[in-house]
C-alpha beads as a LAMMPS data file, in Angstrom:
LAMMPS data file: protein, C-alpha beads

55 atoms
54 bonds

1 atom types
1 bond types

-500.0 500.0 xlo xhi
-500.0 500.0 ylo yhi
-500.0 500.0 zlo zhi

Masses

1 110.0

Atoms # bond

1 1 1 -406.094 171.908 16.710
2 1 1 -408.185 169.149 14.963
3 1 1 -406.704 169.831 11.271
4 1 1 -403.306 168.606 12.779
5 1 1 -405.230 165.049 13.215
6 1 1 -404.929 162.793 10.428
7 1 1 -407.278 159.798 11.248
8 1 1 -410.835 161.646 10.314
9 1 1 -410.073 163.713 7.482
10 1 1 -408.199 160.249 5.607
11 1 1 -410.862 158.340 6.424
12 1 1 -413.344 160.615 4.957
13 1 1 -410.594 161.434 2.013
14 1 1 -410.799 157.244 1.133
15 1 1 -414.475 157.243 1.185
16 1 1 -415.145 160.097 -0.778
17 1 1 -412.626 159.021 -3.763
18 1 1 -414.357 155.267 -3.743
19 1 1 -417.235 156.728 -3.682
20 1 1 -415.910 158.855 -6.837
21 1 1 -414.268 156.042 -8.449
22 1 1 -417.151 153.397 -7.699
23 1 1 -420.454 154.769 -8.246
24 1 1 -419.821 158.007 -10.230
25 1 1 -417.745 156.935 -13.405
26 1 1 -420.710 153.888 -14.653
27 1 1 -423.591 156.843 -14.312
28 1 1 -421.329 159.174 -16.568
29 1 1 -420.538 156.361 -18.809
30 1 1 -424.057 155.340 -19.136
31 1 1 -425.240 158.732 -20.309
32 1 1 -426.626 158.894 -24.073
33 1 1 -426.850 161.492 -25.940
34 1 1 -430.312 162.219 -27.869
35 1 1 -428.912 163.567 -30.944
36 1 1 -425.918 161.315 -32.113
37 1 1 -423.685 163.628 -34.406
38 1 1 -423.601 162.685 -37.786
39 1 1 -420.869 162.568 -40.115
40 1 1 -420.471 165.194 -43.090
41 1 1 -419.314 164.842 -46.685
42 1 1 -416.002 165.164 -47.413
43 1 1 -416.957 166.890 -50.250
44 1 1 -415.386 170.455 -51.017
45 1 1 -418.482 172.781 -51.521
46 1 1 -418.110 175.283 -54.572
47 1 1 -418.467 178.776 -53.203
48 1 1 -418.597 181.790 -55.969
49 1 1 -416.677 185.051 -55.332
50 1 1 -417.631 187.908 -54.838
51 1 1 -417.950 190.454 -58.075
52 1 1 -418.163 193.074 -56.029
53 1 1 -416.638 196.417 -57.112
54 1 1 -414.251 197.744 -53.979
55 1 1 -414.539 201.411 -54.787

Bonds

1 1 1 2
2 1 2 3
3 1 3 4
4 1 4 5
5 1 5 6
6 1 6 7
7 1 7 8
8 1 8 9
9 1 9 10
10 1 10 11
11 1 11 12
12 1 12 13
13 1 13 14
14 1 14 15
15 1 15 16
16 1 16 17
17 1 17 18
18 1 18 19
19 1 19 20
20 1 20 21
21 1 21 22
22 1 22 23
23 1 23 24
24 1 24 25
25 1 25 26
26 1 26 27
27 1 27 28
28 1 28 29
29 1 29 30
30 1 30 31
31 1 31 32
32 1 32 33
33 1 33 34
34 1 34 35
35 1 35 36
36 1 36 37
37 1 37 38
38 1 38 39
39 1 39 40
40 1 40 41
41 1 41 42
42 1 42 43
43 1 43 44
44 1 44 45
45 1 45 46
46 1 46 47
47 1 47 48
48 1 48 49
49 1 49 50
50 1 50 51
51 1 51 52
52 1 52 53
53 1 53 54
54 1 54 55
């Protein structure tokens, strides 16, 4: 039974997470964003009620 054998599948286990923590993270950090979001007013905006008649 192969699974029982630990040497391949912690070698490829090592790779694969340097390989994660090495090249993956600086391509995810360099990633921009065309449309920066902007920030709103802090301003409370009036709204009017409604007049309606609830009959």
């Amino acid at each position: 039974m192969p699974q029982l054998n630990p040497a391949p599948w912690f070698i490829i286990l090592i790779f694969s997470w340097a390989m994660f923590l090495t090249i993956i993270p600086p391509k995810i950090l360099a990633h921009t964003f065309p449309n920066e979001p902007s920030t709103q007013s802090t301003k409370e905006i009036m709204t009017k009620p409604w007049n309606w008649p609830w009959h």
